[in-house]
N, CA, C and O atoms as a GROMACS GRO file, in nm:
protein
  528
    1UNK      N    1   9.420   6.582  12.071
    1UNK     CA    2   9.557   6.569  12.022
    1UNK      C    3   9.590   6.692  11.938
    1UNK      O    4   9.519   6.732  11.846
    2UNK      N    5   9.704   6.746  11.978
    2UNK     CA    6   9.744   6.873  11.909
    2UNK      C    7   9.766   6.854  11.733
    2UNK      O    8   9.776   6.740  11.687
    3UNK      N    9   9.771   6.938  11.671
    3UNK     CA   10   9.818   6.915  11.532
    3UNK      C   11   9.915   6.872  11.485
    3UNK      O   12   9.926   6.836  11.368
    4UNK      N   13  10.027   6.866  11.593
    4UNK     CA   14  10.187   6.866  11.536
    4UNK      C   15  10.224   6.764  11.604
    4UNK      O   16  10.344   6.739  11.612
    5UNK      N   17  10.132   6.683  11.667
    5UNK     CA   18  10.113   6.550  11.763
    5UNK      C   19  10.050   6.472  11.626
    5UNK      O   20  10.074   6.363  11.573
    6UNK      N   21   9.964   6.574  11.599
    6UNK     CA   22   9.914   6.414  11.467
    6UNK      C   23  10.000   6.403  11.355
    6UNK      O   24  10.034   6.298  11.302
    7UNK      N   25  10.051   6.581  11.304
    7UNK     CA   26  10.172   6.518  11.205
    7UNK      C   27  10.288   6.457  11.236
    7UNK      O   28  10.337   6.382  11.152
    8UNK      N   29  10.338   6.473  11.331
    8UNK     CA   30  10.433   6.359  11.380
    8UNK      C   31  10.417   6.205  11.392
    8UNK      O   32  10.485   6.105  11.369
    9UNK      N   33  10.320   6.231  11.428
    9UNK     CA   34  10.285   6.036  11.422
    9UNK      C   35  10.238   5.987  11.281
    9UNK      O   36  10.248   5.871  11.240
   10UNK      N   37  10.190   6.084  11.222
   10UNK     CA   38  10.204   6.050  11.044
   10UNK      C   39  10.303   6.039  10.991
   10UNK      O   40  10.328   5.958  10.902
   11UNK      N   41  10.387   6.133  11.046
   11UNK     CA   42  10.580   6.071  10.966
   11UNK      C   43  10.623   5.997  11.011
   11UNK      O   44  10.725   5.955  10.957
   12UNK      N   45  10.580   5.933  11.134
   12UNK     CA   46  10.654   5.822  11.179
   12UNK      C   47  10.600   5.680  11.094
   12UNK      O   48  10.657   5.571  11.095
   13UNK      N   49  10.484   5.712  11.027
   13UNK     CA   50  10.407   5.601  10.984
   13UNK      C   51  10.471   5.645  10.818
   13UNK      O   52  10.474   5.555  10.734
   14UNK      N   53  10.504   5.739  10.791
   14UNK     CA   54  10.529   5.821  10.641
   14UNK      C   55  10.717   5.669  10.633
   14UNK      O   56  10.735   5.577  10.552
   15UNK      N   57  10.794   5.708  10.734
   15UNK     CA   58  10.923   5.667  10.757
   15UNK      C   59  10.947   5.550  10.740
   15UNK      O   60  11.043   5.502  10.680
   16UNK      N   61  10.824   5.474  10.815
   16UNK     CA   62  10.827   5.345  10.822
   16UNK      C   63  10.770   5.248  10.737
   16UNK      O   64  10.767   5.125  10.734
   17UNK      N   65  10.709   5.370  10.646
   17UNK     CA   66  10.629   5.266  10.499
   17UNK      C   67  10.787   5.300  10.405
   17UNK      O   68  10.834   5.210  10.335
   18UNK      N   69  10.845   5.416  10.416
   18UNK     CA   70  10.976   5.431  10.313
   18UNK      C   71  11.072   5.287  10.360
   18UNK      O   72  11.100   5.197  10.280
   19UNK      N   73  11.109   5.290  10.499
   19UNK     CA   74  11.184   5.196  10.509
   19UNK      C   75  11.145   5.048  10.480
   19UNK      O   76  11.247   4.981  10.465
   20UNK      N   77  11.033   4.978  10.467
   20UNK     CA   78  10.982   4.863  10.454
   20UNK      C   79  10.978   4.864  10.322
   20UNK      O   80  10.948   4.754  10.276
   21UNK      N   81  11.002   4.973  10.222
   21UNK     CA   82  11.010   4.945  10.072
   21UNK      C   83  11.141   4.943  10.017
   21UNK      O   84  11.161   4.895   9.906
   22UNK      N   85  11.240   4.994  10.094
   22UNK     CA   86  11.372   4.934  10.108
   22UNK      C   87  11.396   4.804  10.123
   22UNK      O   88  11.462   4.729  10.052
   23UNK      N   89  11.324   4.780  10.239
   23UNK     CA   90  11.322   4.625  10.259
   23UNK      C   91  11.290   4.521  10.119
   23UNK      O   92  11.363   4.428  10.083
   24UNK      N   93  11.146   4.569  10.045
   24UNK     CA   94  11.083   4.521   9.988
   24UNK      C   95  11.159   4.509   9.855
   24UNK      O   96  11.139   4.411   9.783
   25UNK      N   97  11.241   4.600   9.820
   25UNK     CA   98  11.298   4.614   9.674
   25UNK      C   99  11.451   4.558   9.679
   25UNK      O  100  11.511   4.547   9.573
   26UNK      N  101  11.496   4.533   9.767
   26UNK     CA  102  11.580   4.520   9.803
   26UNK      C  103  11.677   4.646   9.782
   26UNK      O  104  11.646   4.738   9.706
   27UNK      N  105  11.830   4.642   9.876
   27UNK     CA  106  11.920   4.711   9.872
   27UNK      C  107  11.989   4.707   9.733
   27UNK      O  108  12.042   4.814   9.700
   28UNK      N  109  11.996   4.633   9.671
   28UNK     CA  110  12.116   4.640   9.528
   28UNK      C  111  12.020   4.715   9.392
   28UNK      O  112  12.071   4.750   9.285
   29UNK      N  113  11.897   4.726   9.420
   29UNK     CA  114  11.799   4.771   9.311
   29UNK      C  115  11.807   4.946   9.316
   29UNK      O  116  11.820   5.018   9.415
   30UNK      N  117  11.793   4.983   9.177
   30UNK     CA  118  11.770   5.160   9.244
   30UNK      C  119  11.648   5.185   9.289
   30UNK      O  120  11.632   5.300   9.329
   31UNK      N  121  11.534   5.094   9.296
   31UNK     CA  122  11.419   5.150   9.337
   31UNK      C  123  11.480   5.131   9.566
   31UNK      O  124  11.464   5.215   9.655
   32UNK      N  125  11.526   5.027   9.573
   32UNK     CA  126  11.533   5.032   9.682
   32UNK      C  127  11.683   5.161   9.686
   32UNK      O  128  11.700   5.172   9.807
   33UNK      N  129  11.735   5.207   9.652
   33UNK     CA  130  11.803   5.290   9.670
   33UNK      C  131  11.727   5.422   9.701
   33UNK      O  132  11.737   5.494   9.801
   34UNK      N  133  11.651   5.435   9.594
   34UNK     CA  134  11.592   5.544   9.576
   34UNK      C  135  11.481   5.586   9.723
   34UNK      O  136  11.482   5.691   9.788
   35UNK      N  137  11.387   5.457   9.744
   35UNK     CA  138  11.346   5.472   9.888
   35UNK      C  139  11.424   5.446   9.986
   35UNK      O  140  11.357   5.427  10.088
   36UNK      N  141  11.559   5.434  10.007
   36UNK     CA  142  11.620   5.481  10.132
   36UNK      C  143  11.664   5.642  10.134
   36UNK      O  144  11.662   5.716  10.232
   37UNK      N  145  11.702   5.674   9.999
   37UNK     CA  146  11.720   5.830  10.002
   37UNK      C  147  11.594   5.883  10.063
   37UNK      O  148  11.623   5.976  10.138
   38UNK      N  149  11.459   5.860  10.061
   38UNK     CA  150  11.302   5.913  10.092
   38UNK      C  151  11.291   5.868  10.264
   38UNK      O  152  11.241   5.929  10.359
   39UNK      N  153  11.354   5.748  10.256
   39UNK     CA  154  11.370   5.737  10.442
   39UNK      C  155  11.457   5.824  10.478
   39UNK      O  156  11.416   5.909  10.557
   40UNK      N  157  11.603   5.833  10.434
   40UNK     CA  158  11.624   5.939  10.512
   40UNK      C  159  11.646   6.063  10.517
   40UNK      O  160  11.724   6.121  10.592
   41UNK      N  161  11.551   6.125  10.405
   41UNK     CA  162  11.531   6.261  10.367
   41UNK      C  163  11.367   6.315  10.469
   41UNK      O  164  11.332   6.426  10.510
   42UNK      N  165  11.294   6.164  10.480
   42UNK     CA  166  11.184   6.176  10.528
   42UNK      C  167  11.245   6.188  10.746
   42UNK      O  168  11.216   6.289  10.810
   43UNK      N  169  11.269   6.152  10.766
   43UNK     CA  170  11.381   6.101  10.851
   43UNK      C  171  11.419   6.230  10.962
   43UNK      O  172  11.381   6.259  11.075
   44UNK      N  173  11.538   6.304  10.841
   44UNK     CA  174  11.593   6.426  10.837
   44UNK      C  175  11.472   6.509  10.909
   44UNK      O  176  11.475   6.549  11.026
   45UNK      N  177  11.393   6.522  10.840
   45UNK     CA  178  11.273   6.625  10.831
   45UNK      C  179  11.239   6.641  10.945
   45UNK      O  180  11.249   6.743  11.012
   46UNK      N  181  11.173   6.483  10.990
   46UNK     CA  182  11.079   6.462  11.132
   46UNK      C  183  11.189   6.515  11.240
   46UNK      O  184  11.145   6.593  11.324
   47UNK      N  185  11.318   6.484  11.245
   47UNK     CA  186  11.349   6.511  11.380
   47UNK      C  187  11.417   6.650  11.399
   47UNK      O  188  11.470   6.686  11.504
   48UNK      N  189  11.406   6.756  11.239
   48UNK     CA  190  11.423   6.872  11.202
   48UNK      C  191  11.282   6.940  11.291
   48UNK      O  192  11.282   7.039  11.365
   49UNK      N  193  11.183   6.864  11.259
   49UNK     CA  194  11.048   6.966  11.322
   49UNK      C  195  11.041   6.912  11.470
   49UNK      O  196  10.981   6.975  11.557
   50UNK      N  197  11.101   6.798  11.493
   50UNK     CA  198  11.091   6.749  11.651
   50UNK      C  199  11.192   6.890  11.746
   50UNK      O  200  11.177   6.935  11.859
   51UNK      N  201  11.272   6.916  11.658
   51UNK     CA  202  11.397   7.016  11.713
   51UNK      C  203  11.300   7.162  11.691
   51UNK      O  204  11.275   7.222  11.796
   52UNK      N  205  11.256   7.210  11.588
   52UNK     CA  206  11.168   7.347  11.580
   52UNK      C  207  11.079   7.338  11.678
   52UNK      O  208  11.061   7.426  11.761
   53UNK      N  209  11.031   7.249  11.674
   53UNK     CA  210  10.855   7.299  11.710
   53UNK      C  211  10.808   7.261  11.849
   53UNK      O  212  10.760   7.328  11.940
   54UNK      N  213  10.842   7.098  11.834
   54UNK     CA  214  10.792   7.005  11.960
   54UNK      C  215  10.886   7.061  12.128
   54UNK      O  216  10.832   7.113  12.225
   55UNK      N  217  11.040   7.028  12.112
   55UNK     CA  218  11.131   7.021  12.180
   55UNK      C  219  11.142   7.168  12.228
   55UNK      O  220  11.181   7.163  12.345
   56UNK      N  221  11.125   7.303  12.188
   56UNK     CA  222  11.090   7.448  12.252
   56UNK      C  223  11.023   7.440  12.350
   56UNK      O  224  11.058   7.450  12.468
   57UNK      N  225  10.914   7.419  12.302
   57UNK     CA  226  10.775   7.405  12.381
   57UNK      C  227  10.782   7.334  12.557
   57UNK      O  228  10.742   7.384  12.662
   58UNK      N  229  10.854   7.194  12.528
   58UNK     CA  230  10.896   7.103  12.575
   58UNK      C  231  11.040   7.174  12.704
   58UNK      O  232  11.032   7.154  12.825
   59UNK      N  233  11.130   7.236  12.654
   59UNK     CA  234  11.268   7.269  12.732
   59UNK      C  235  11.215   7.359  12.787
   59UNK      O  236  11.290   7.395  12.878
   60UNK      N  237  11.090   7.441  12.783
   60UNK     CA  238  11.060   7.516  12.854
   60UNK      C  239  10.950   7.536  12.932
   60UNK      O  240  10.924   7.646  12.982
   61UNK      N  241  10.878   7.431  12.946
   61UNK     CA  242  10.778   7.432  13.015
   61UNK      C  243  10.889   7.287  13.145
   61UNK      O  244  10.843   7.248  13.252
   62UNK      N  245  10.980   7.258  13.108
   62UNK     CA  246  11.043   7.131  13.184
   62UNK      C  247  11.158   7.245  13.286
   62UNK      O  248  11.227   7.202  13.378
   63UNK      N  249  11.155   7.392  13.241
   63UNK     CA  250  11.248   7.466  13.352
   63UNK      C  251  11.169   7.492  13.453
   63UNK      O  252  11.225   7.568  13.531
   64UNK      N  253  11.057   7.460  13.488
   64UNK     CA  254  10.974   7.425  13.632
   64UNK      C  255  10.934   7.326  13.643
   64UNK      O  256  10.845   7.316  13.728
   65UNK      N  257  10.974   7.200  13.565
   65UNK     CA  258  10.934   7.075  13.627
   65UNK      C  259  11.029   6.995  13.574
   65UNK      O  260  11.046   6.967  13.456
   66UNK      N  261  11.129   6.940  13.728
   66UNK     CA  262  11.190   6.839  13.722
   66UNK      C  263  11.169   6.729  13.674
   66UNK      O  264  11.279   6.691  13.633
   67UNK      N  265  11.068   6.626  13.646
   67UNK     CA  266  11.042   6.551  13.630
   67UNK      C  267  11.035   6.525  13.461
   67UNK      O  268  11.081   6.420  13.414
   68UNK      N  269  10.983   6.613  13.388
   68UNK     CA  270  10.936   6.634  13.267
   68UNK      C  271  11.127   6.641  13.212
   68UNK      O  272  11.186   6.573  13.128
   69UNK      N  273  11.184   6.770  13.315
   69UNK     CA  274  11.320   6.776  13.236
   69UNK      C  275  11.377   6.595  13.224
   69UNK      O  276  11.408   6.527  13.126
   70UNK      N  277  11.372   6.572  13.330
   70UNK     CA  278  11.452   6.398  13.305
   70UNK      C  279  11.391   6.339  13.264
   70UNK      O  280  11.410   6.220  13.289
   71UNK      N  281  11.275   6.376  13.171
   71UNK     CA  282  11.248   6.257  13.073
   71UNK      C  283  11.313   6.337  12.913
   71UNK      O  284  11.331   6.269  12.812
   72UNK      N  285  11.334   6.450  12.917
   72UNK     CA  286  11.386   6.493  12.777
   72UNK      C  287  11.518   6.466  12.774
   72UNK      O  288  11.580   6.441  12.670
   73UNK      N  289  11.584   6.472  12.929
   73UNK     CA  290  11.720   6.411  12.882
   73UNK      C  291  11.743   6.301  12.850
   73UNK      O  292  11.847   6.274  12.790
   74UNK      N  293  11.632   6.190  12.889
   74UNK     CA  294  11.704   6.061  12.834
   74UNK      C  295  11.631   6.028  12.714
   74UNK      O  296  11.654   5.928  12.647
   75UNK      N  297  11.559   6.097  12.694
   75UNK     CA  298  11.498   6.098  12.512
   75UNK      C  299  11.598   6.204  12.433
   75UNK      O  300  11.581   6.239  12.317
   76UNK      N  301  11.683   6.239  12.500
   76UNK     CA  302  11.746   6.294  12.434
   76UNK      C  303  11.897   6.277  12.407
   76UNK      O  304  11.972   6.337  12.329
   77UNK      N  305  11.920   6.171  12.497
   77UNK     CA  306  12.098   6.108  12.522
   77UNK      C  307  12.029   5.929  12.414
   77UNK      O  308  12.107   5.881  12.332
   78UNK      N  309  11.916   5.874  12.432
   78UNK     CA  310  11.857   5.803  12.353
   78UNK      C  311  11.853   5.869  12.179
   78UNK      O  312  11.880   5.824  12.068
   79UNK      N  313  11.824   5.944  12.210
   79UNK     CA  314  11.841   6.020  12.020
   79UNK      C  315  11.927   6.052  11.958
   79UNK      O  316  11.933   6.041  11.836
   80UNK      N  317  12.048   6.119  12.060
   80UNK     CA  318  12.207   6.121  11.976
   80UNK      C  319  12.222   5.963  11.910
   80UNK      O  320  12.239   5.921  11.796
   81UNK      N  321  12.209   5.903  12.034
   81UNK     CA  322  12.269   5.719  11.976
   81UNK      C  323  12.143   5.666  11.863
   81UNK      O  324  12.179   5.572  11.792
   82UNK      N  325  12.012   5.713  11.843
   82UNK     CA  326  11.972   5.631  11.717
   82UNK      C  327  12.018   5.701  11.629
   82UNK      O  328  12.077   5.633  11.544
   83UNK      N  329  12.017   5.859  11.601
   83UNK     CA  330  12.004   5.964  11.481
   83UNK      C  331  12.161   5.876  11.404
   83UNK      O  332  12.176   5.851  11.284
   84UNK      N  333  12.252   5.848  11.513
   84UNK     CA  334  12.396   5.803  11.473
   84UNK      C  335  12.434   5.702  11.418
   84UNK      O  336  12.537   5.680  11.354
   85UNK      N  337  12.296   5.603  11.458
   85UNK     CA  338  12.324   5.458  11.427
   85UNK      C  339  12.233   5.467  11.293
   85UNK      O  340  12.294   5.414  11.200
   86UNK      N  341  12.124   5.510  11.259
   86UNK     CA  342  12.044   5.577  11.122
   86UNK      C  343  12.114   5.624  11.036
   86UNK      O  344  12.098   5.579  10.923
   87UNK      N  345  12.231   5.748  11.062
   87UNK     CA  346  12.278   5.789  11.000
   87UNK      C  347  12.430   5.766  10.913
   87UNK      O  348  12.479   5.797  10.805
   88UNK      N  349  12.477   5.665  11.077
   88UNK     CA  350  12.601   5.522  10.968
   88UNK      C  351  12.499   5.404  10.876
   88UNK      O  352  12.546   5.316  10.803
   89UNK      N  353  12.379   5.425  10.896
   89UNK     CA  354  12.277   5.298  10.866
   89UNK      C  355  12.289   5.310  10.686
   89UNK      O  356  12.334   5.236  10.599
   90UNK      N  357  12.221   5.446  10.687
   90UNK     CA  358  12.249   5.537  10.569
   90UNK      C  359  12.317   5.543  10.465
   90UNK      O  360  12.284   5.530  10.347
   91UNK      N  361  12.469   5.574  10.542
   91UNK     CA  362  12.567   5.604  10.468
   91UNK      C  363  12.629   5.474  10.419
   91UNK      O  364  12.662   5.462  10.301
   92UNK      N  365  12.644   5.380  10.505
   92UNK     CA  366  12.667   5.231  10.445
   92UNK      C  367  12.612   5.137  10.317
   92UNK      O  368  12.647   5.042  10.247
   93UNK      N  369  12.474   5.255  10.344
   93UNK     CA  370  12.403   5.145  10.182
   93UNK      C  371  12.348   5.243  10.099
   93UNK      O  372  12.257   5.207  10.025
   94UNK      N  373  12.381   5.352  10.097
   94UNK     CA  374  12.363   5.434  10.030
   94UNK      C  375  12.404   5.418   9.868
   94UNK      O  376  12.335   5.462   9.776
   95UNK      N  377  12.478   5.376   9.860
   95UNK     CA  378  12.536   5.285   9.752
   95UNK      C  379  12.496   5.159   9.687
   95UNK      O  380  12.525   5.149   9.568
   96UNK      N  381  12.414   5.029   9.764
   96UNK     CA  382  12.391   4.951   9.771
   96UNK      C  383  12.500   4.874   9.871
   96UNK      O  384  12.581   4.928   9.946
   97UNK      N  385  12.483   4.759   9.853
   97UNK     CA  386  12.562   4.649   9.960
   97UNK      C  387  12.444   4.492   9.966
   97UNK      O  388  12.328   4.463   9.934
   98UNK      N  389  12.537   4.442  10.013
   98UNK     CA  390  12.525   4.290  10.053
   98UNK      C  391  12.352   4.284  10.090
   98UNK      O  392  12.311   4.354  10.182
   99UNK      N  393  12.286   4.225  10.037
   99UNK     CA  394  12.150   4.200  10.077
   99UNK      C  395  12.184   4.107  10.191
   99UNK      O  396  12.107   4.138  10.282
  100UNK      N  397  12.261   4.011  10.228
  100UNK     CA  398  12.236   3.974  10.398
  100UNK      C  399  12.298   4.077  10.523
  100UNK      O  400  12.240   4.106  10.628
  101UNK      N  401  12.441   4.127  10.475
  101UNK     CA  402  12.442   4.206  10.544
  101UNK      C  403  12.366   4.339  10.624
  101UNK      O  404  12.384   4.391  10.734
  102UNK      N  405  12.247   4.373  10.477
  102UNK     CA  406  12.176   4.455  10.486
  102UNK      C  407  12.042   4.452  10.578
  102UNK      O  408  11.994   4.536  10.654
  103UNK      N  409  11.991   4.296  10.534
  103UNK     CA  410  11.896   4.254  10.619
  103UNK      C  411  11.892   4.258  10.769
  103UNK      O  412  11.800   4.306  10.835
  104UNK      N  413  12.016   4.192  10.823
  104UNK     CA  414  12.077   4.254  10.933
  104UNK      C  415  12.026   4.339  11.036
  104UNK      O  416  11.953   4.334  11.136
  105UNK      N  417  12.097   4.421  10.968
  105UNK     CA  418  12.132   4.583  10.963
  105UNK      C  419  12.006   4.665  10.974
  105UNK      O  420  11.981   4.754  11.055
  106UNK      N  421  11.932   4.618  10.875
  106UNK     CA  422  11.793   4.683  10.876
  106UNK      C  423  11.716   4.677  11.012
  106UNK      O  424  11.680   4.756  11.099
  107UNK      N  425  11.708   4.476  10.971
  107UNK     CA  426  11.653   4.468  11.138
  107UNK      C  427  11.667   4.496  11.244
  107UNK      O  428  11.586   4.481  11.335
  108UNK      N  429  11.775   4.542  11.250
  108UNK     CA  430  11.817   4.626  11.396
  108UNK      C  431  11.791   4.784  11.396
  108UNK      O  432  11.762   4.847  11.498
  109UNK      N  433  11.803   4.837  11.278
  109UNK     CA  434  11.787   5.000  11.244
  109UNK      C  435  11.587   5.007  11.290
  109UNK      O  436  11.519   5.081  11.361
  110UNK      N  437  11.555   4.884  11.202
  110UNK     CA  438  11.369   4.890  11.234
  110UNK      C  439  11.338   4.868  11.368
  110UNK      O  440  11.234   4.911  11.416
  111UNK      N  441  11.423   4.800  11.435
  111UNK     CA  442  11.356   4.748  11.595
  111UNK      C  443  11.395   4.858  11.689
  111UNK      O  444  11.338   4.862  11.798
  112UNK      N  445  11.517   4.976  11.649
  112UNK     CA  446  11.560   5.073  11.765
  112UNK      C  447  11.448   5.184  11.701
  112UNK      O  448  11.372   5.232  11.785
  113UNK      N  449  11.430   5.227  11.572
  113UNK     CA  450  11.321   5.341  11.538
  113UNK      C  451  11.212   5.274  11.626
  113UNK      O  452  11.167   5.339  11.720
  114UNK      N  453  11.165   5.142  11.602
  114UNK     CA  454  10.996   5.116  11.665
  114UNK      C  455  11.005   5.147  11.788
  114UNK      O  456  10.931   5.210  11.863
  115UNK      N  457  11.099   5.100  11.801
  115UNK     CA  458  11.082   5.119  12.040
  115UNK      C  459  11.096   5.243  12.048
  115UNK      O  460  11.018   5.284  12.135
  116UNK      N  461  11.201   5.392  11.968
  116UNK     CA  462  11.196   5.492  11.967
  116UNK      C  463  11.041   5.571  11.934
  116UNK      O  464  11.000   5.666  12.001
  117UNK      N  465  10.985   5.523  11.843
  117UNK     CA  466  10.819   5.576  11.798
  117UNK      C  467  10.785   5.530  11.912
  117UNK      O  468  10.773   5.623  11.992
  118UNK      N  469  10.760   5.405  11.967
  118UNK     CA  470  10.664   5.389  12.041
  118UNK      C  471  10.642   5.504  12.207
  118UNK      O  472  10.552   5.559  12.269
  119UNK      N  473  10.789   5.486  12.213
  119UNK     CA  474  10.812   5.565  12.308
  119UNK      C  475  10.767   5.728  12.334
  119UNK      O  476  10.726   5.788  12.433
  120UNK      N  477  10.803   5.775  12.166
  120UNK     CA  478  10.765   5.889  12.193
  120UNK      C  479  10.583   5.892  12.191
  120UNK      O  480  10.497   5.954  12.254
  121UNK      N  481  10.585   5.813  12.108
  121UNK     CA  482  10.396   5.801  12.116
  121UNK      C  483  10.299   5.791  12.246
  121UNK      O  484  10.186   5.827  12.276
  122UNK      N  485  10.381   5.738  12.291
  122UNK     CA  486  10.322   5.656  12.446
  122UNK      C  487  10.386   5.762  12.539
  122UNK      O  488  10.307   5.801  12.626
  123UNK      N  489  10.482   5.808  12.542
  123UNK     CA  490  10.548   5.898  12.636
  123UNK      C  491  10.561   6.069  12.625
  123UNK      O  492  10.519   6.166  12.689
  124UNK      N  493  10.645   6.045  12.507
  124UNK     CA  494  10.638   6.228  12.518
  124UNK      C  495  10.564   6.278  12.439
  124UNK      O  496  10.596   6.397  12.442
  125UNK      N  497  10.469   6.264  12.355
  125UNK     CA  498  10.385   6.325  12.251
  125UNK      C  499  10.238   6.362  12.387
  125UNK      O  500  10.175   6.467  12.398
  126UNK      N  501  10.225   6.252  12.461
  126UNK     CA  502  10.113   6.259  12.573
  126UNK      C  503  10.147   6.419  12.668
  126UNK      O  504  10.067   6.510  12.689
  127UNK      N  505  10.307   6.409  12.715
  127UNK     CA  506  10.311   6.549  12.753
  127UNK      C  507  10.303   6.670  12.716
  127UNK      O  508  10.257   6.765  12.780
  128UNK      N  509  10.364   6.671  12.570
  128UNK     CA  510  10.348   6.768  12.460
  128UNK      C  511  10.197   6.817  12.484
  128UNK      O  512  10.178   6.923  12.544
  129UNK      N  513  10.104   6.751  12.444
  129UNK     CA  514   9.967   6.768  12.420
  129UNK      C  515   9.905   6.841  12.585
  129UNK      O  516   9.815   6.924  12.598
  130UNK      N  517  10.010   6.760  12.721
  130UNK     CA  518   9.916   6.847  12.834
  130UNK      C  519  10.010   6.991  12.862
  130UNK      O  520  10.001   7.063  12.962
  131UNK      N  521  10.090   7.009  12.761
  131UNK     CA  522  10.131   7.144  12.737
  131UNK      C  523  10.078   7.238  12.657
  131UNK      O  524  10.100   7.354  12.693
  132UNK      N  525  10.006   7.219  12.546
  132UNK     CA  526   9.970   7.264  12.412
  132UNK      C  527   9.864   7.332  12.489
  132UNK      O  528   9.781   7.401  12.432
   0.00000   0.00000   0.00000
C-alpha cells in the first residue's frame, strides 16, 4: 500500500472520529461546535490532497484506459453531490441548531461519507496503488 493510500485512509478514520464527537457533544454545546469546525477543516484537507496528489496520478494514467476513466467520472459526479451536501451540512450548524433536526441530518451526512470511504477504500485507492 502506497503512502498516500495509508494517509488517506487515516483521515478518513481522523474525519470520522471528529464527526462522531459532534455527535457526542451535541450540536448546541461549543465543544460540539468546535469539533464540527475540525470535521470540516479536517474534511477540506482530505479532498484538497485527494485533488493534489491522488486524482493527477489517476487522470492520467486513465487517458489510456477507458475503463479506469469511467470509474473517476462517477467518483467524481458522486463527489460534487457529497462535498455539497457536507458543505450545506456545515453551514447549517455551524452556529448550532435543533439537536433533532441535527440528528437527522447527521445521520444521513454519516451514511453518504461511509458508503463514499468505503468505496474509495475498496475501489479506487486499490487502483491508485496498481499505479504507484
Amino acid at each position: 500500500m502506497s503512502e498516500l493510500v495509508k494517509q488517506l485512509k487515516k483521515e478518513h478514520i481522523a474525519i470520522c472520529d471528529a464527526l462522531n464527537k459532534v455527535k457526542s457533544f451535541g450540536i448546541t454545546s461549543e465543544q460540539g461546535r468546535k469539533a464540527m469546525f475540525a470535521a470540516k477543516k479536517g474534511l477540506l484537507a482530505h479532498l484538497k490532497k485527494e485533488d493534489l496528489q491522488l486524482y493527477p496520478t489517476m487522470h492520467k494514467a486513465a487517458q489510456n484506459d477507458t475503463k479506469l476513466k469511467g470509474t473517476l467520472d462517477v467518483f467524481a459526479k458522486d463527489m460534487d453531490v457529497i462535498s455539497q451536501k457536507a458543505l450545506d451540512f456545515f453551514a447549517k450548524y455551524e452556529k448550532g441548531g435543533s439537536n433533532m433536526e441535527f440528528a437527522k441530518d447527521f445521520g444521513t451526512l454519516i451514511a453518504i461519507l461511509n458508503h463514499r470511504i468505503r468505496r474509495e477504500e475498496n475501489t479506487l485507492y486499490p487502483k491508485y496503488d496498481e499505479l504507484d
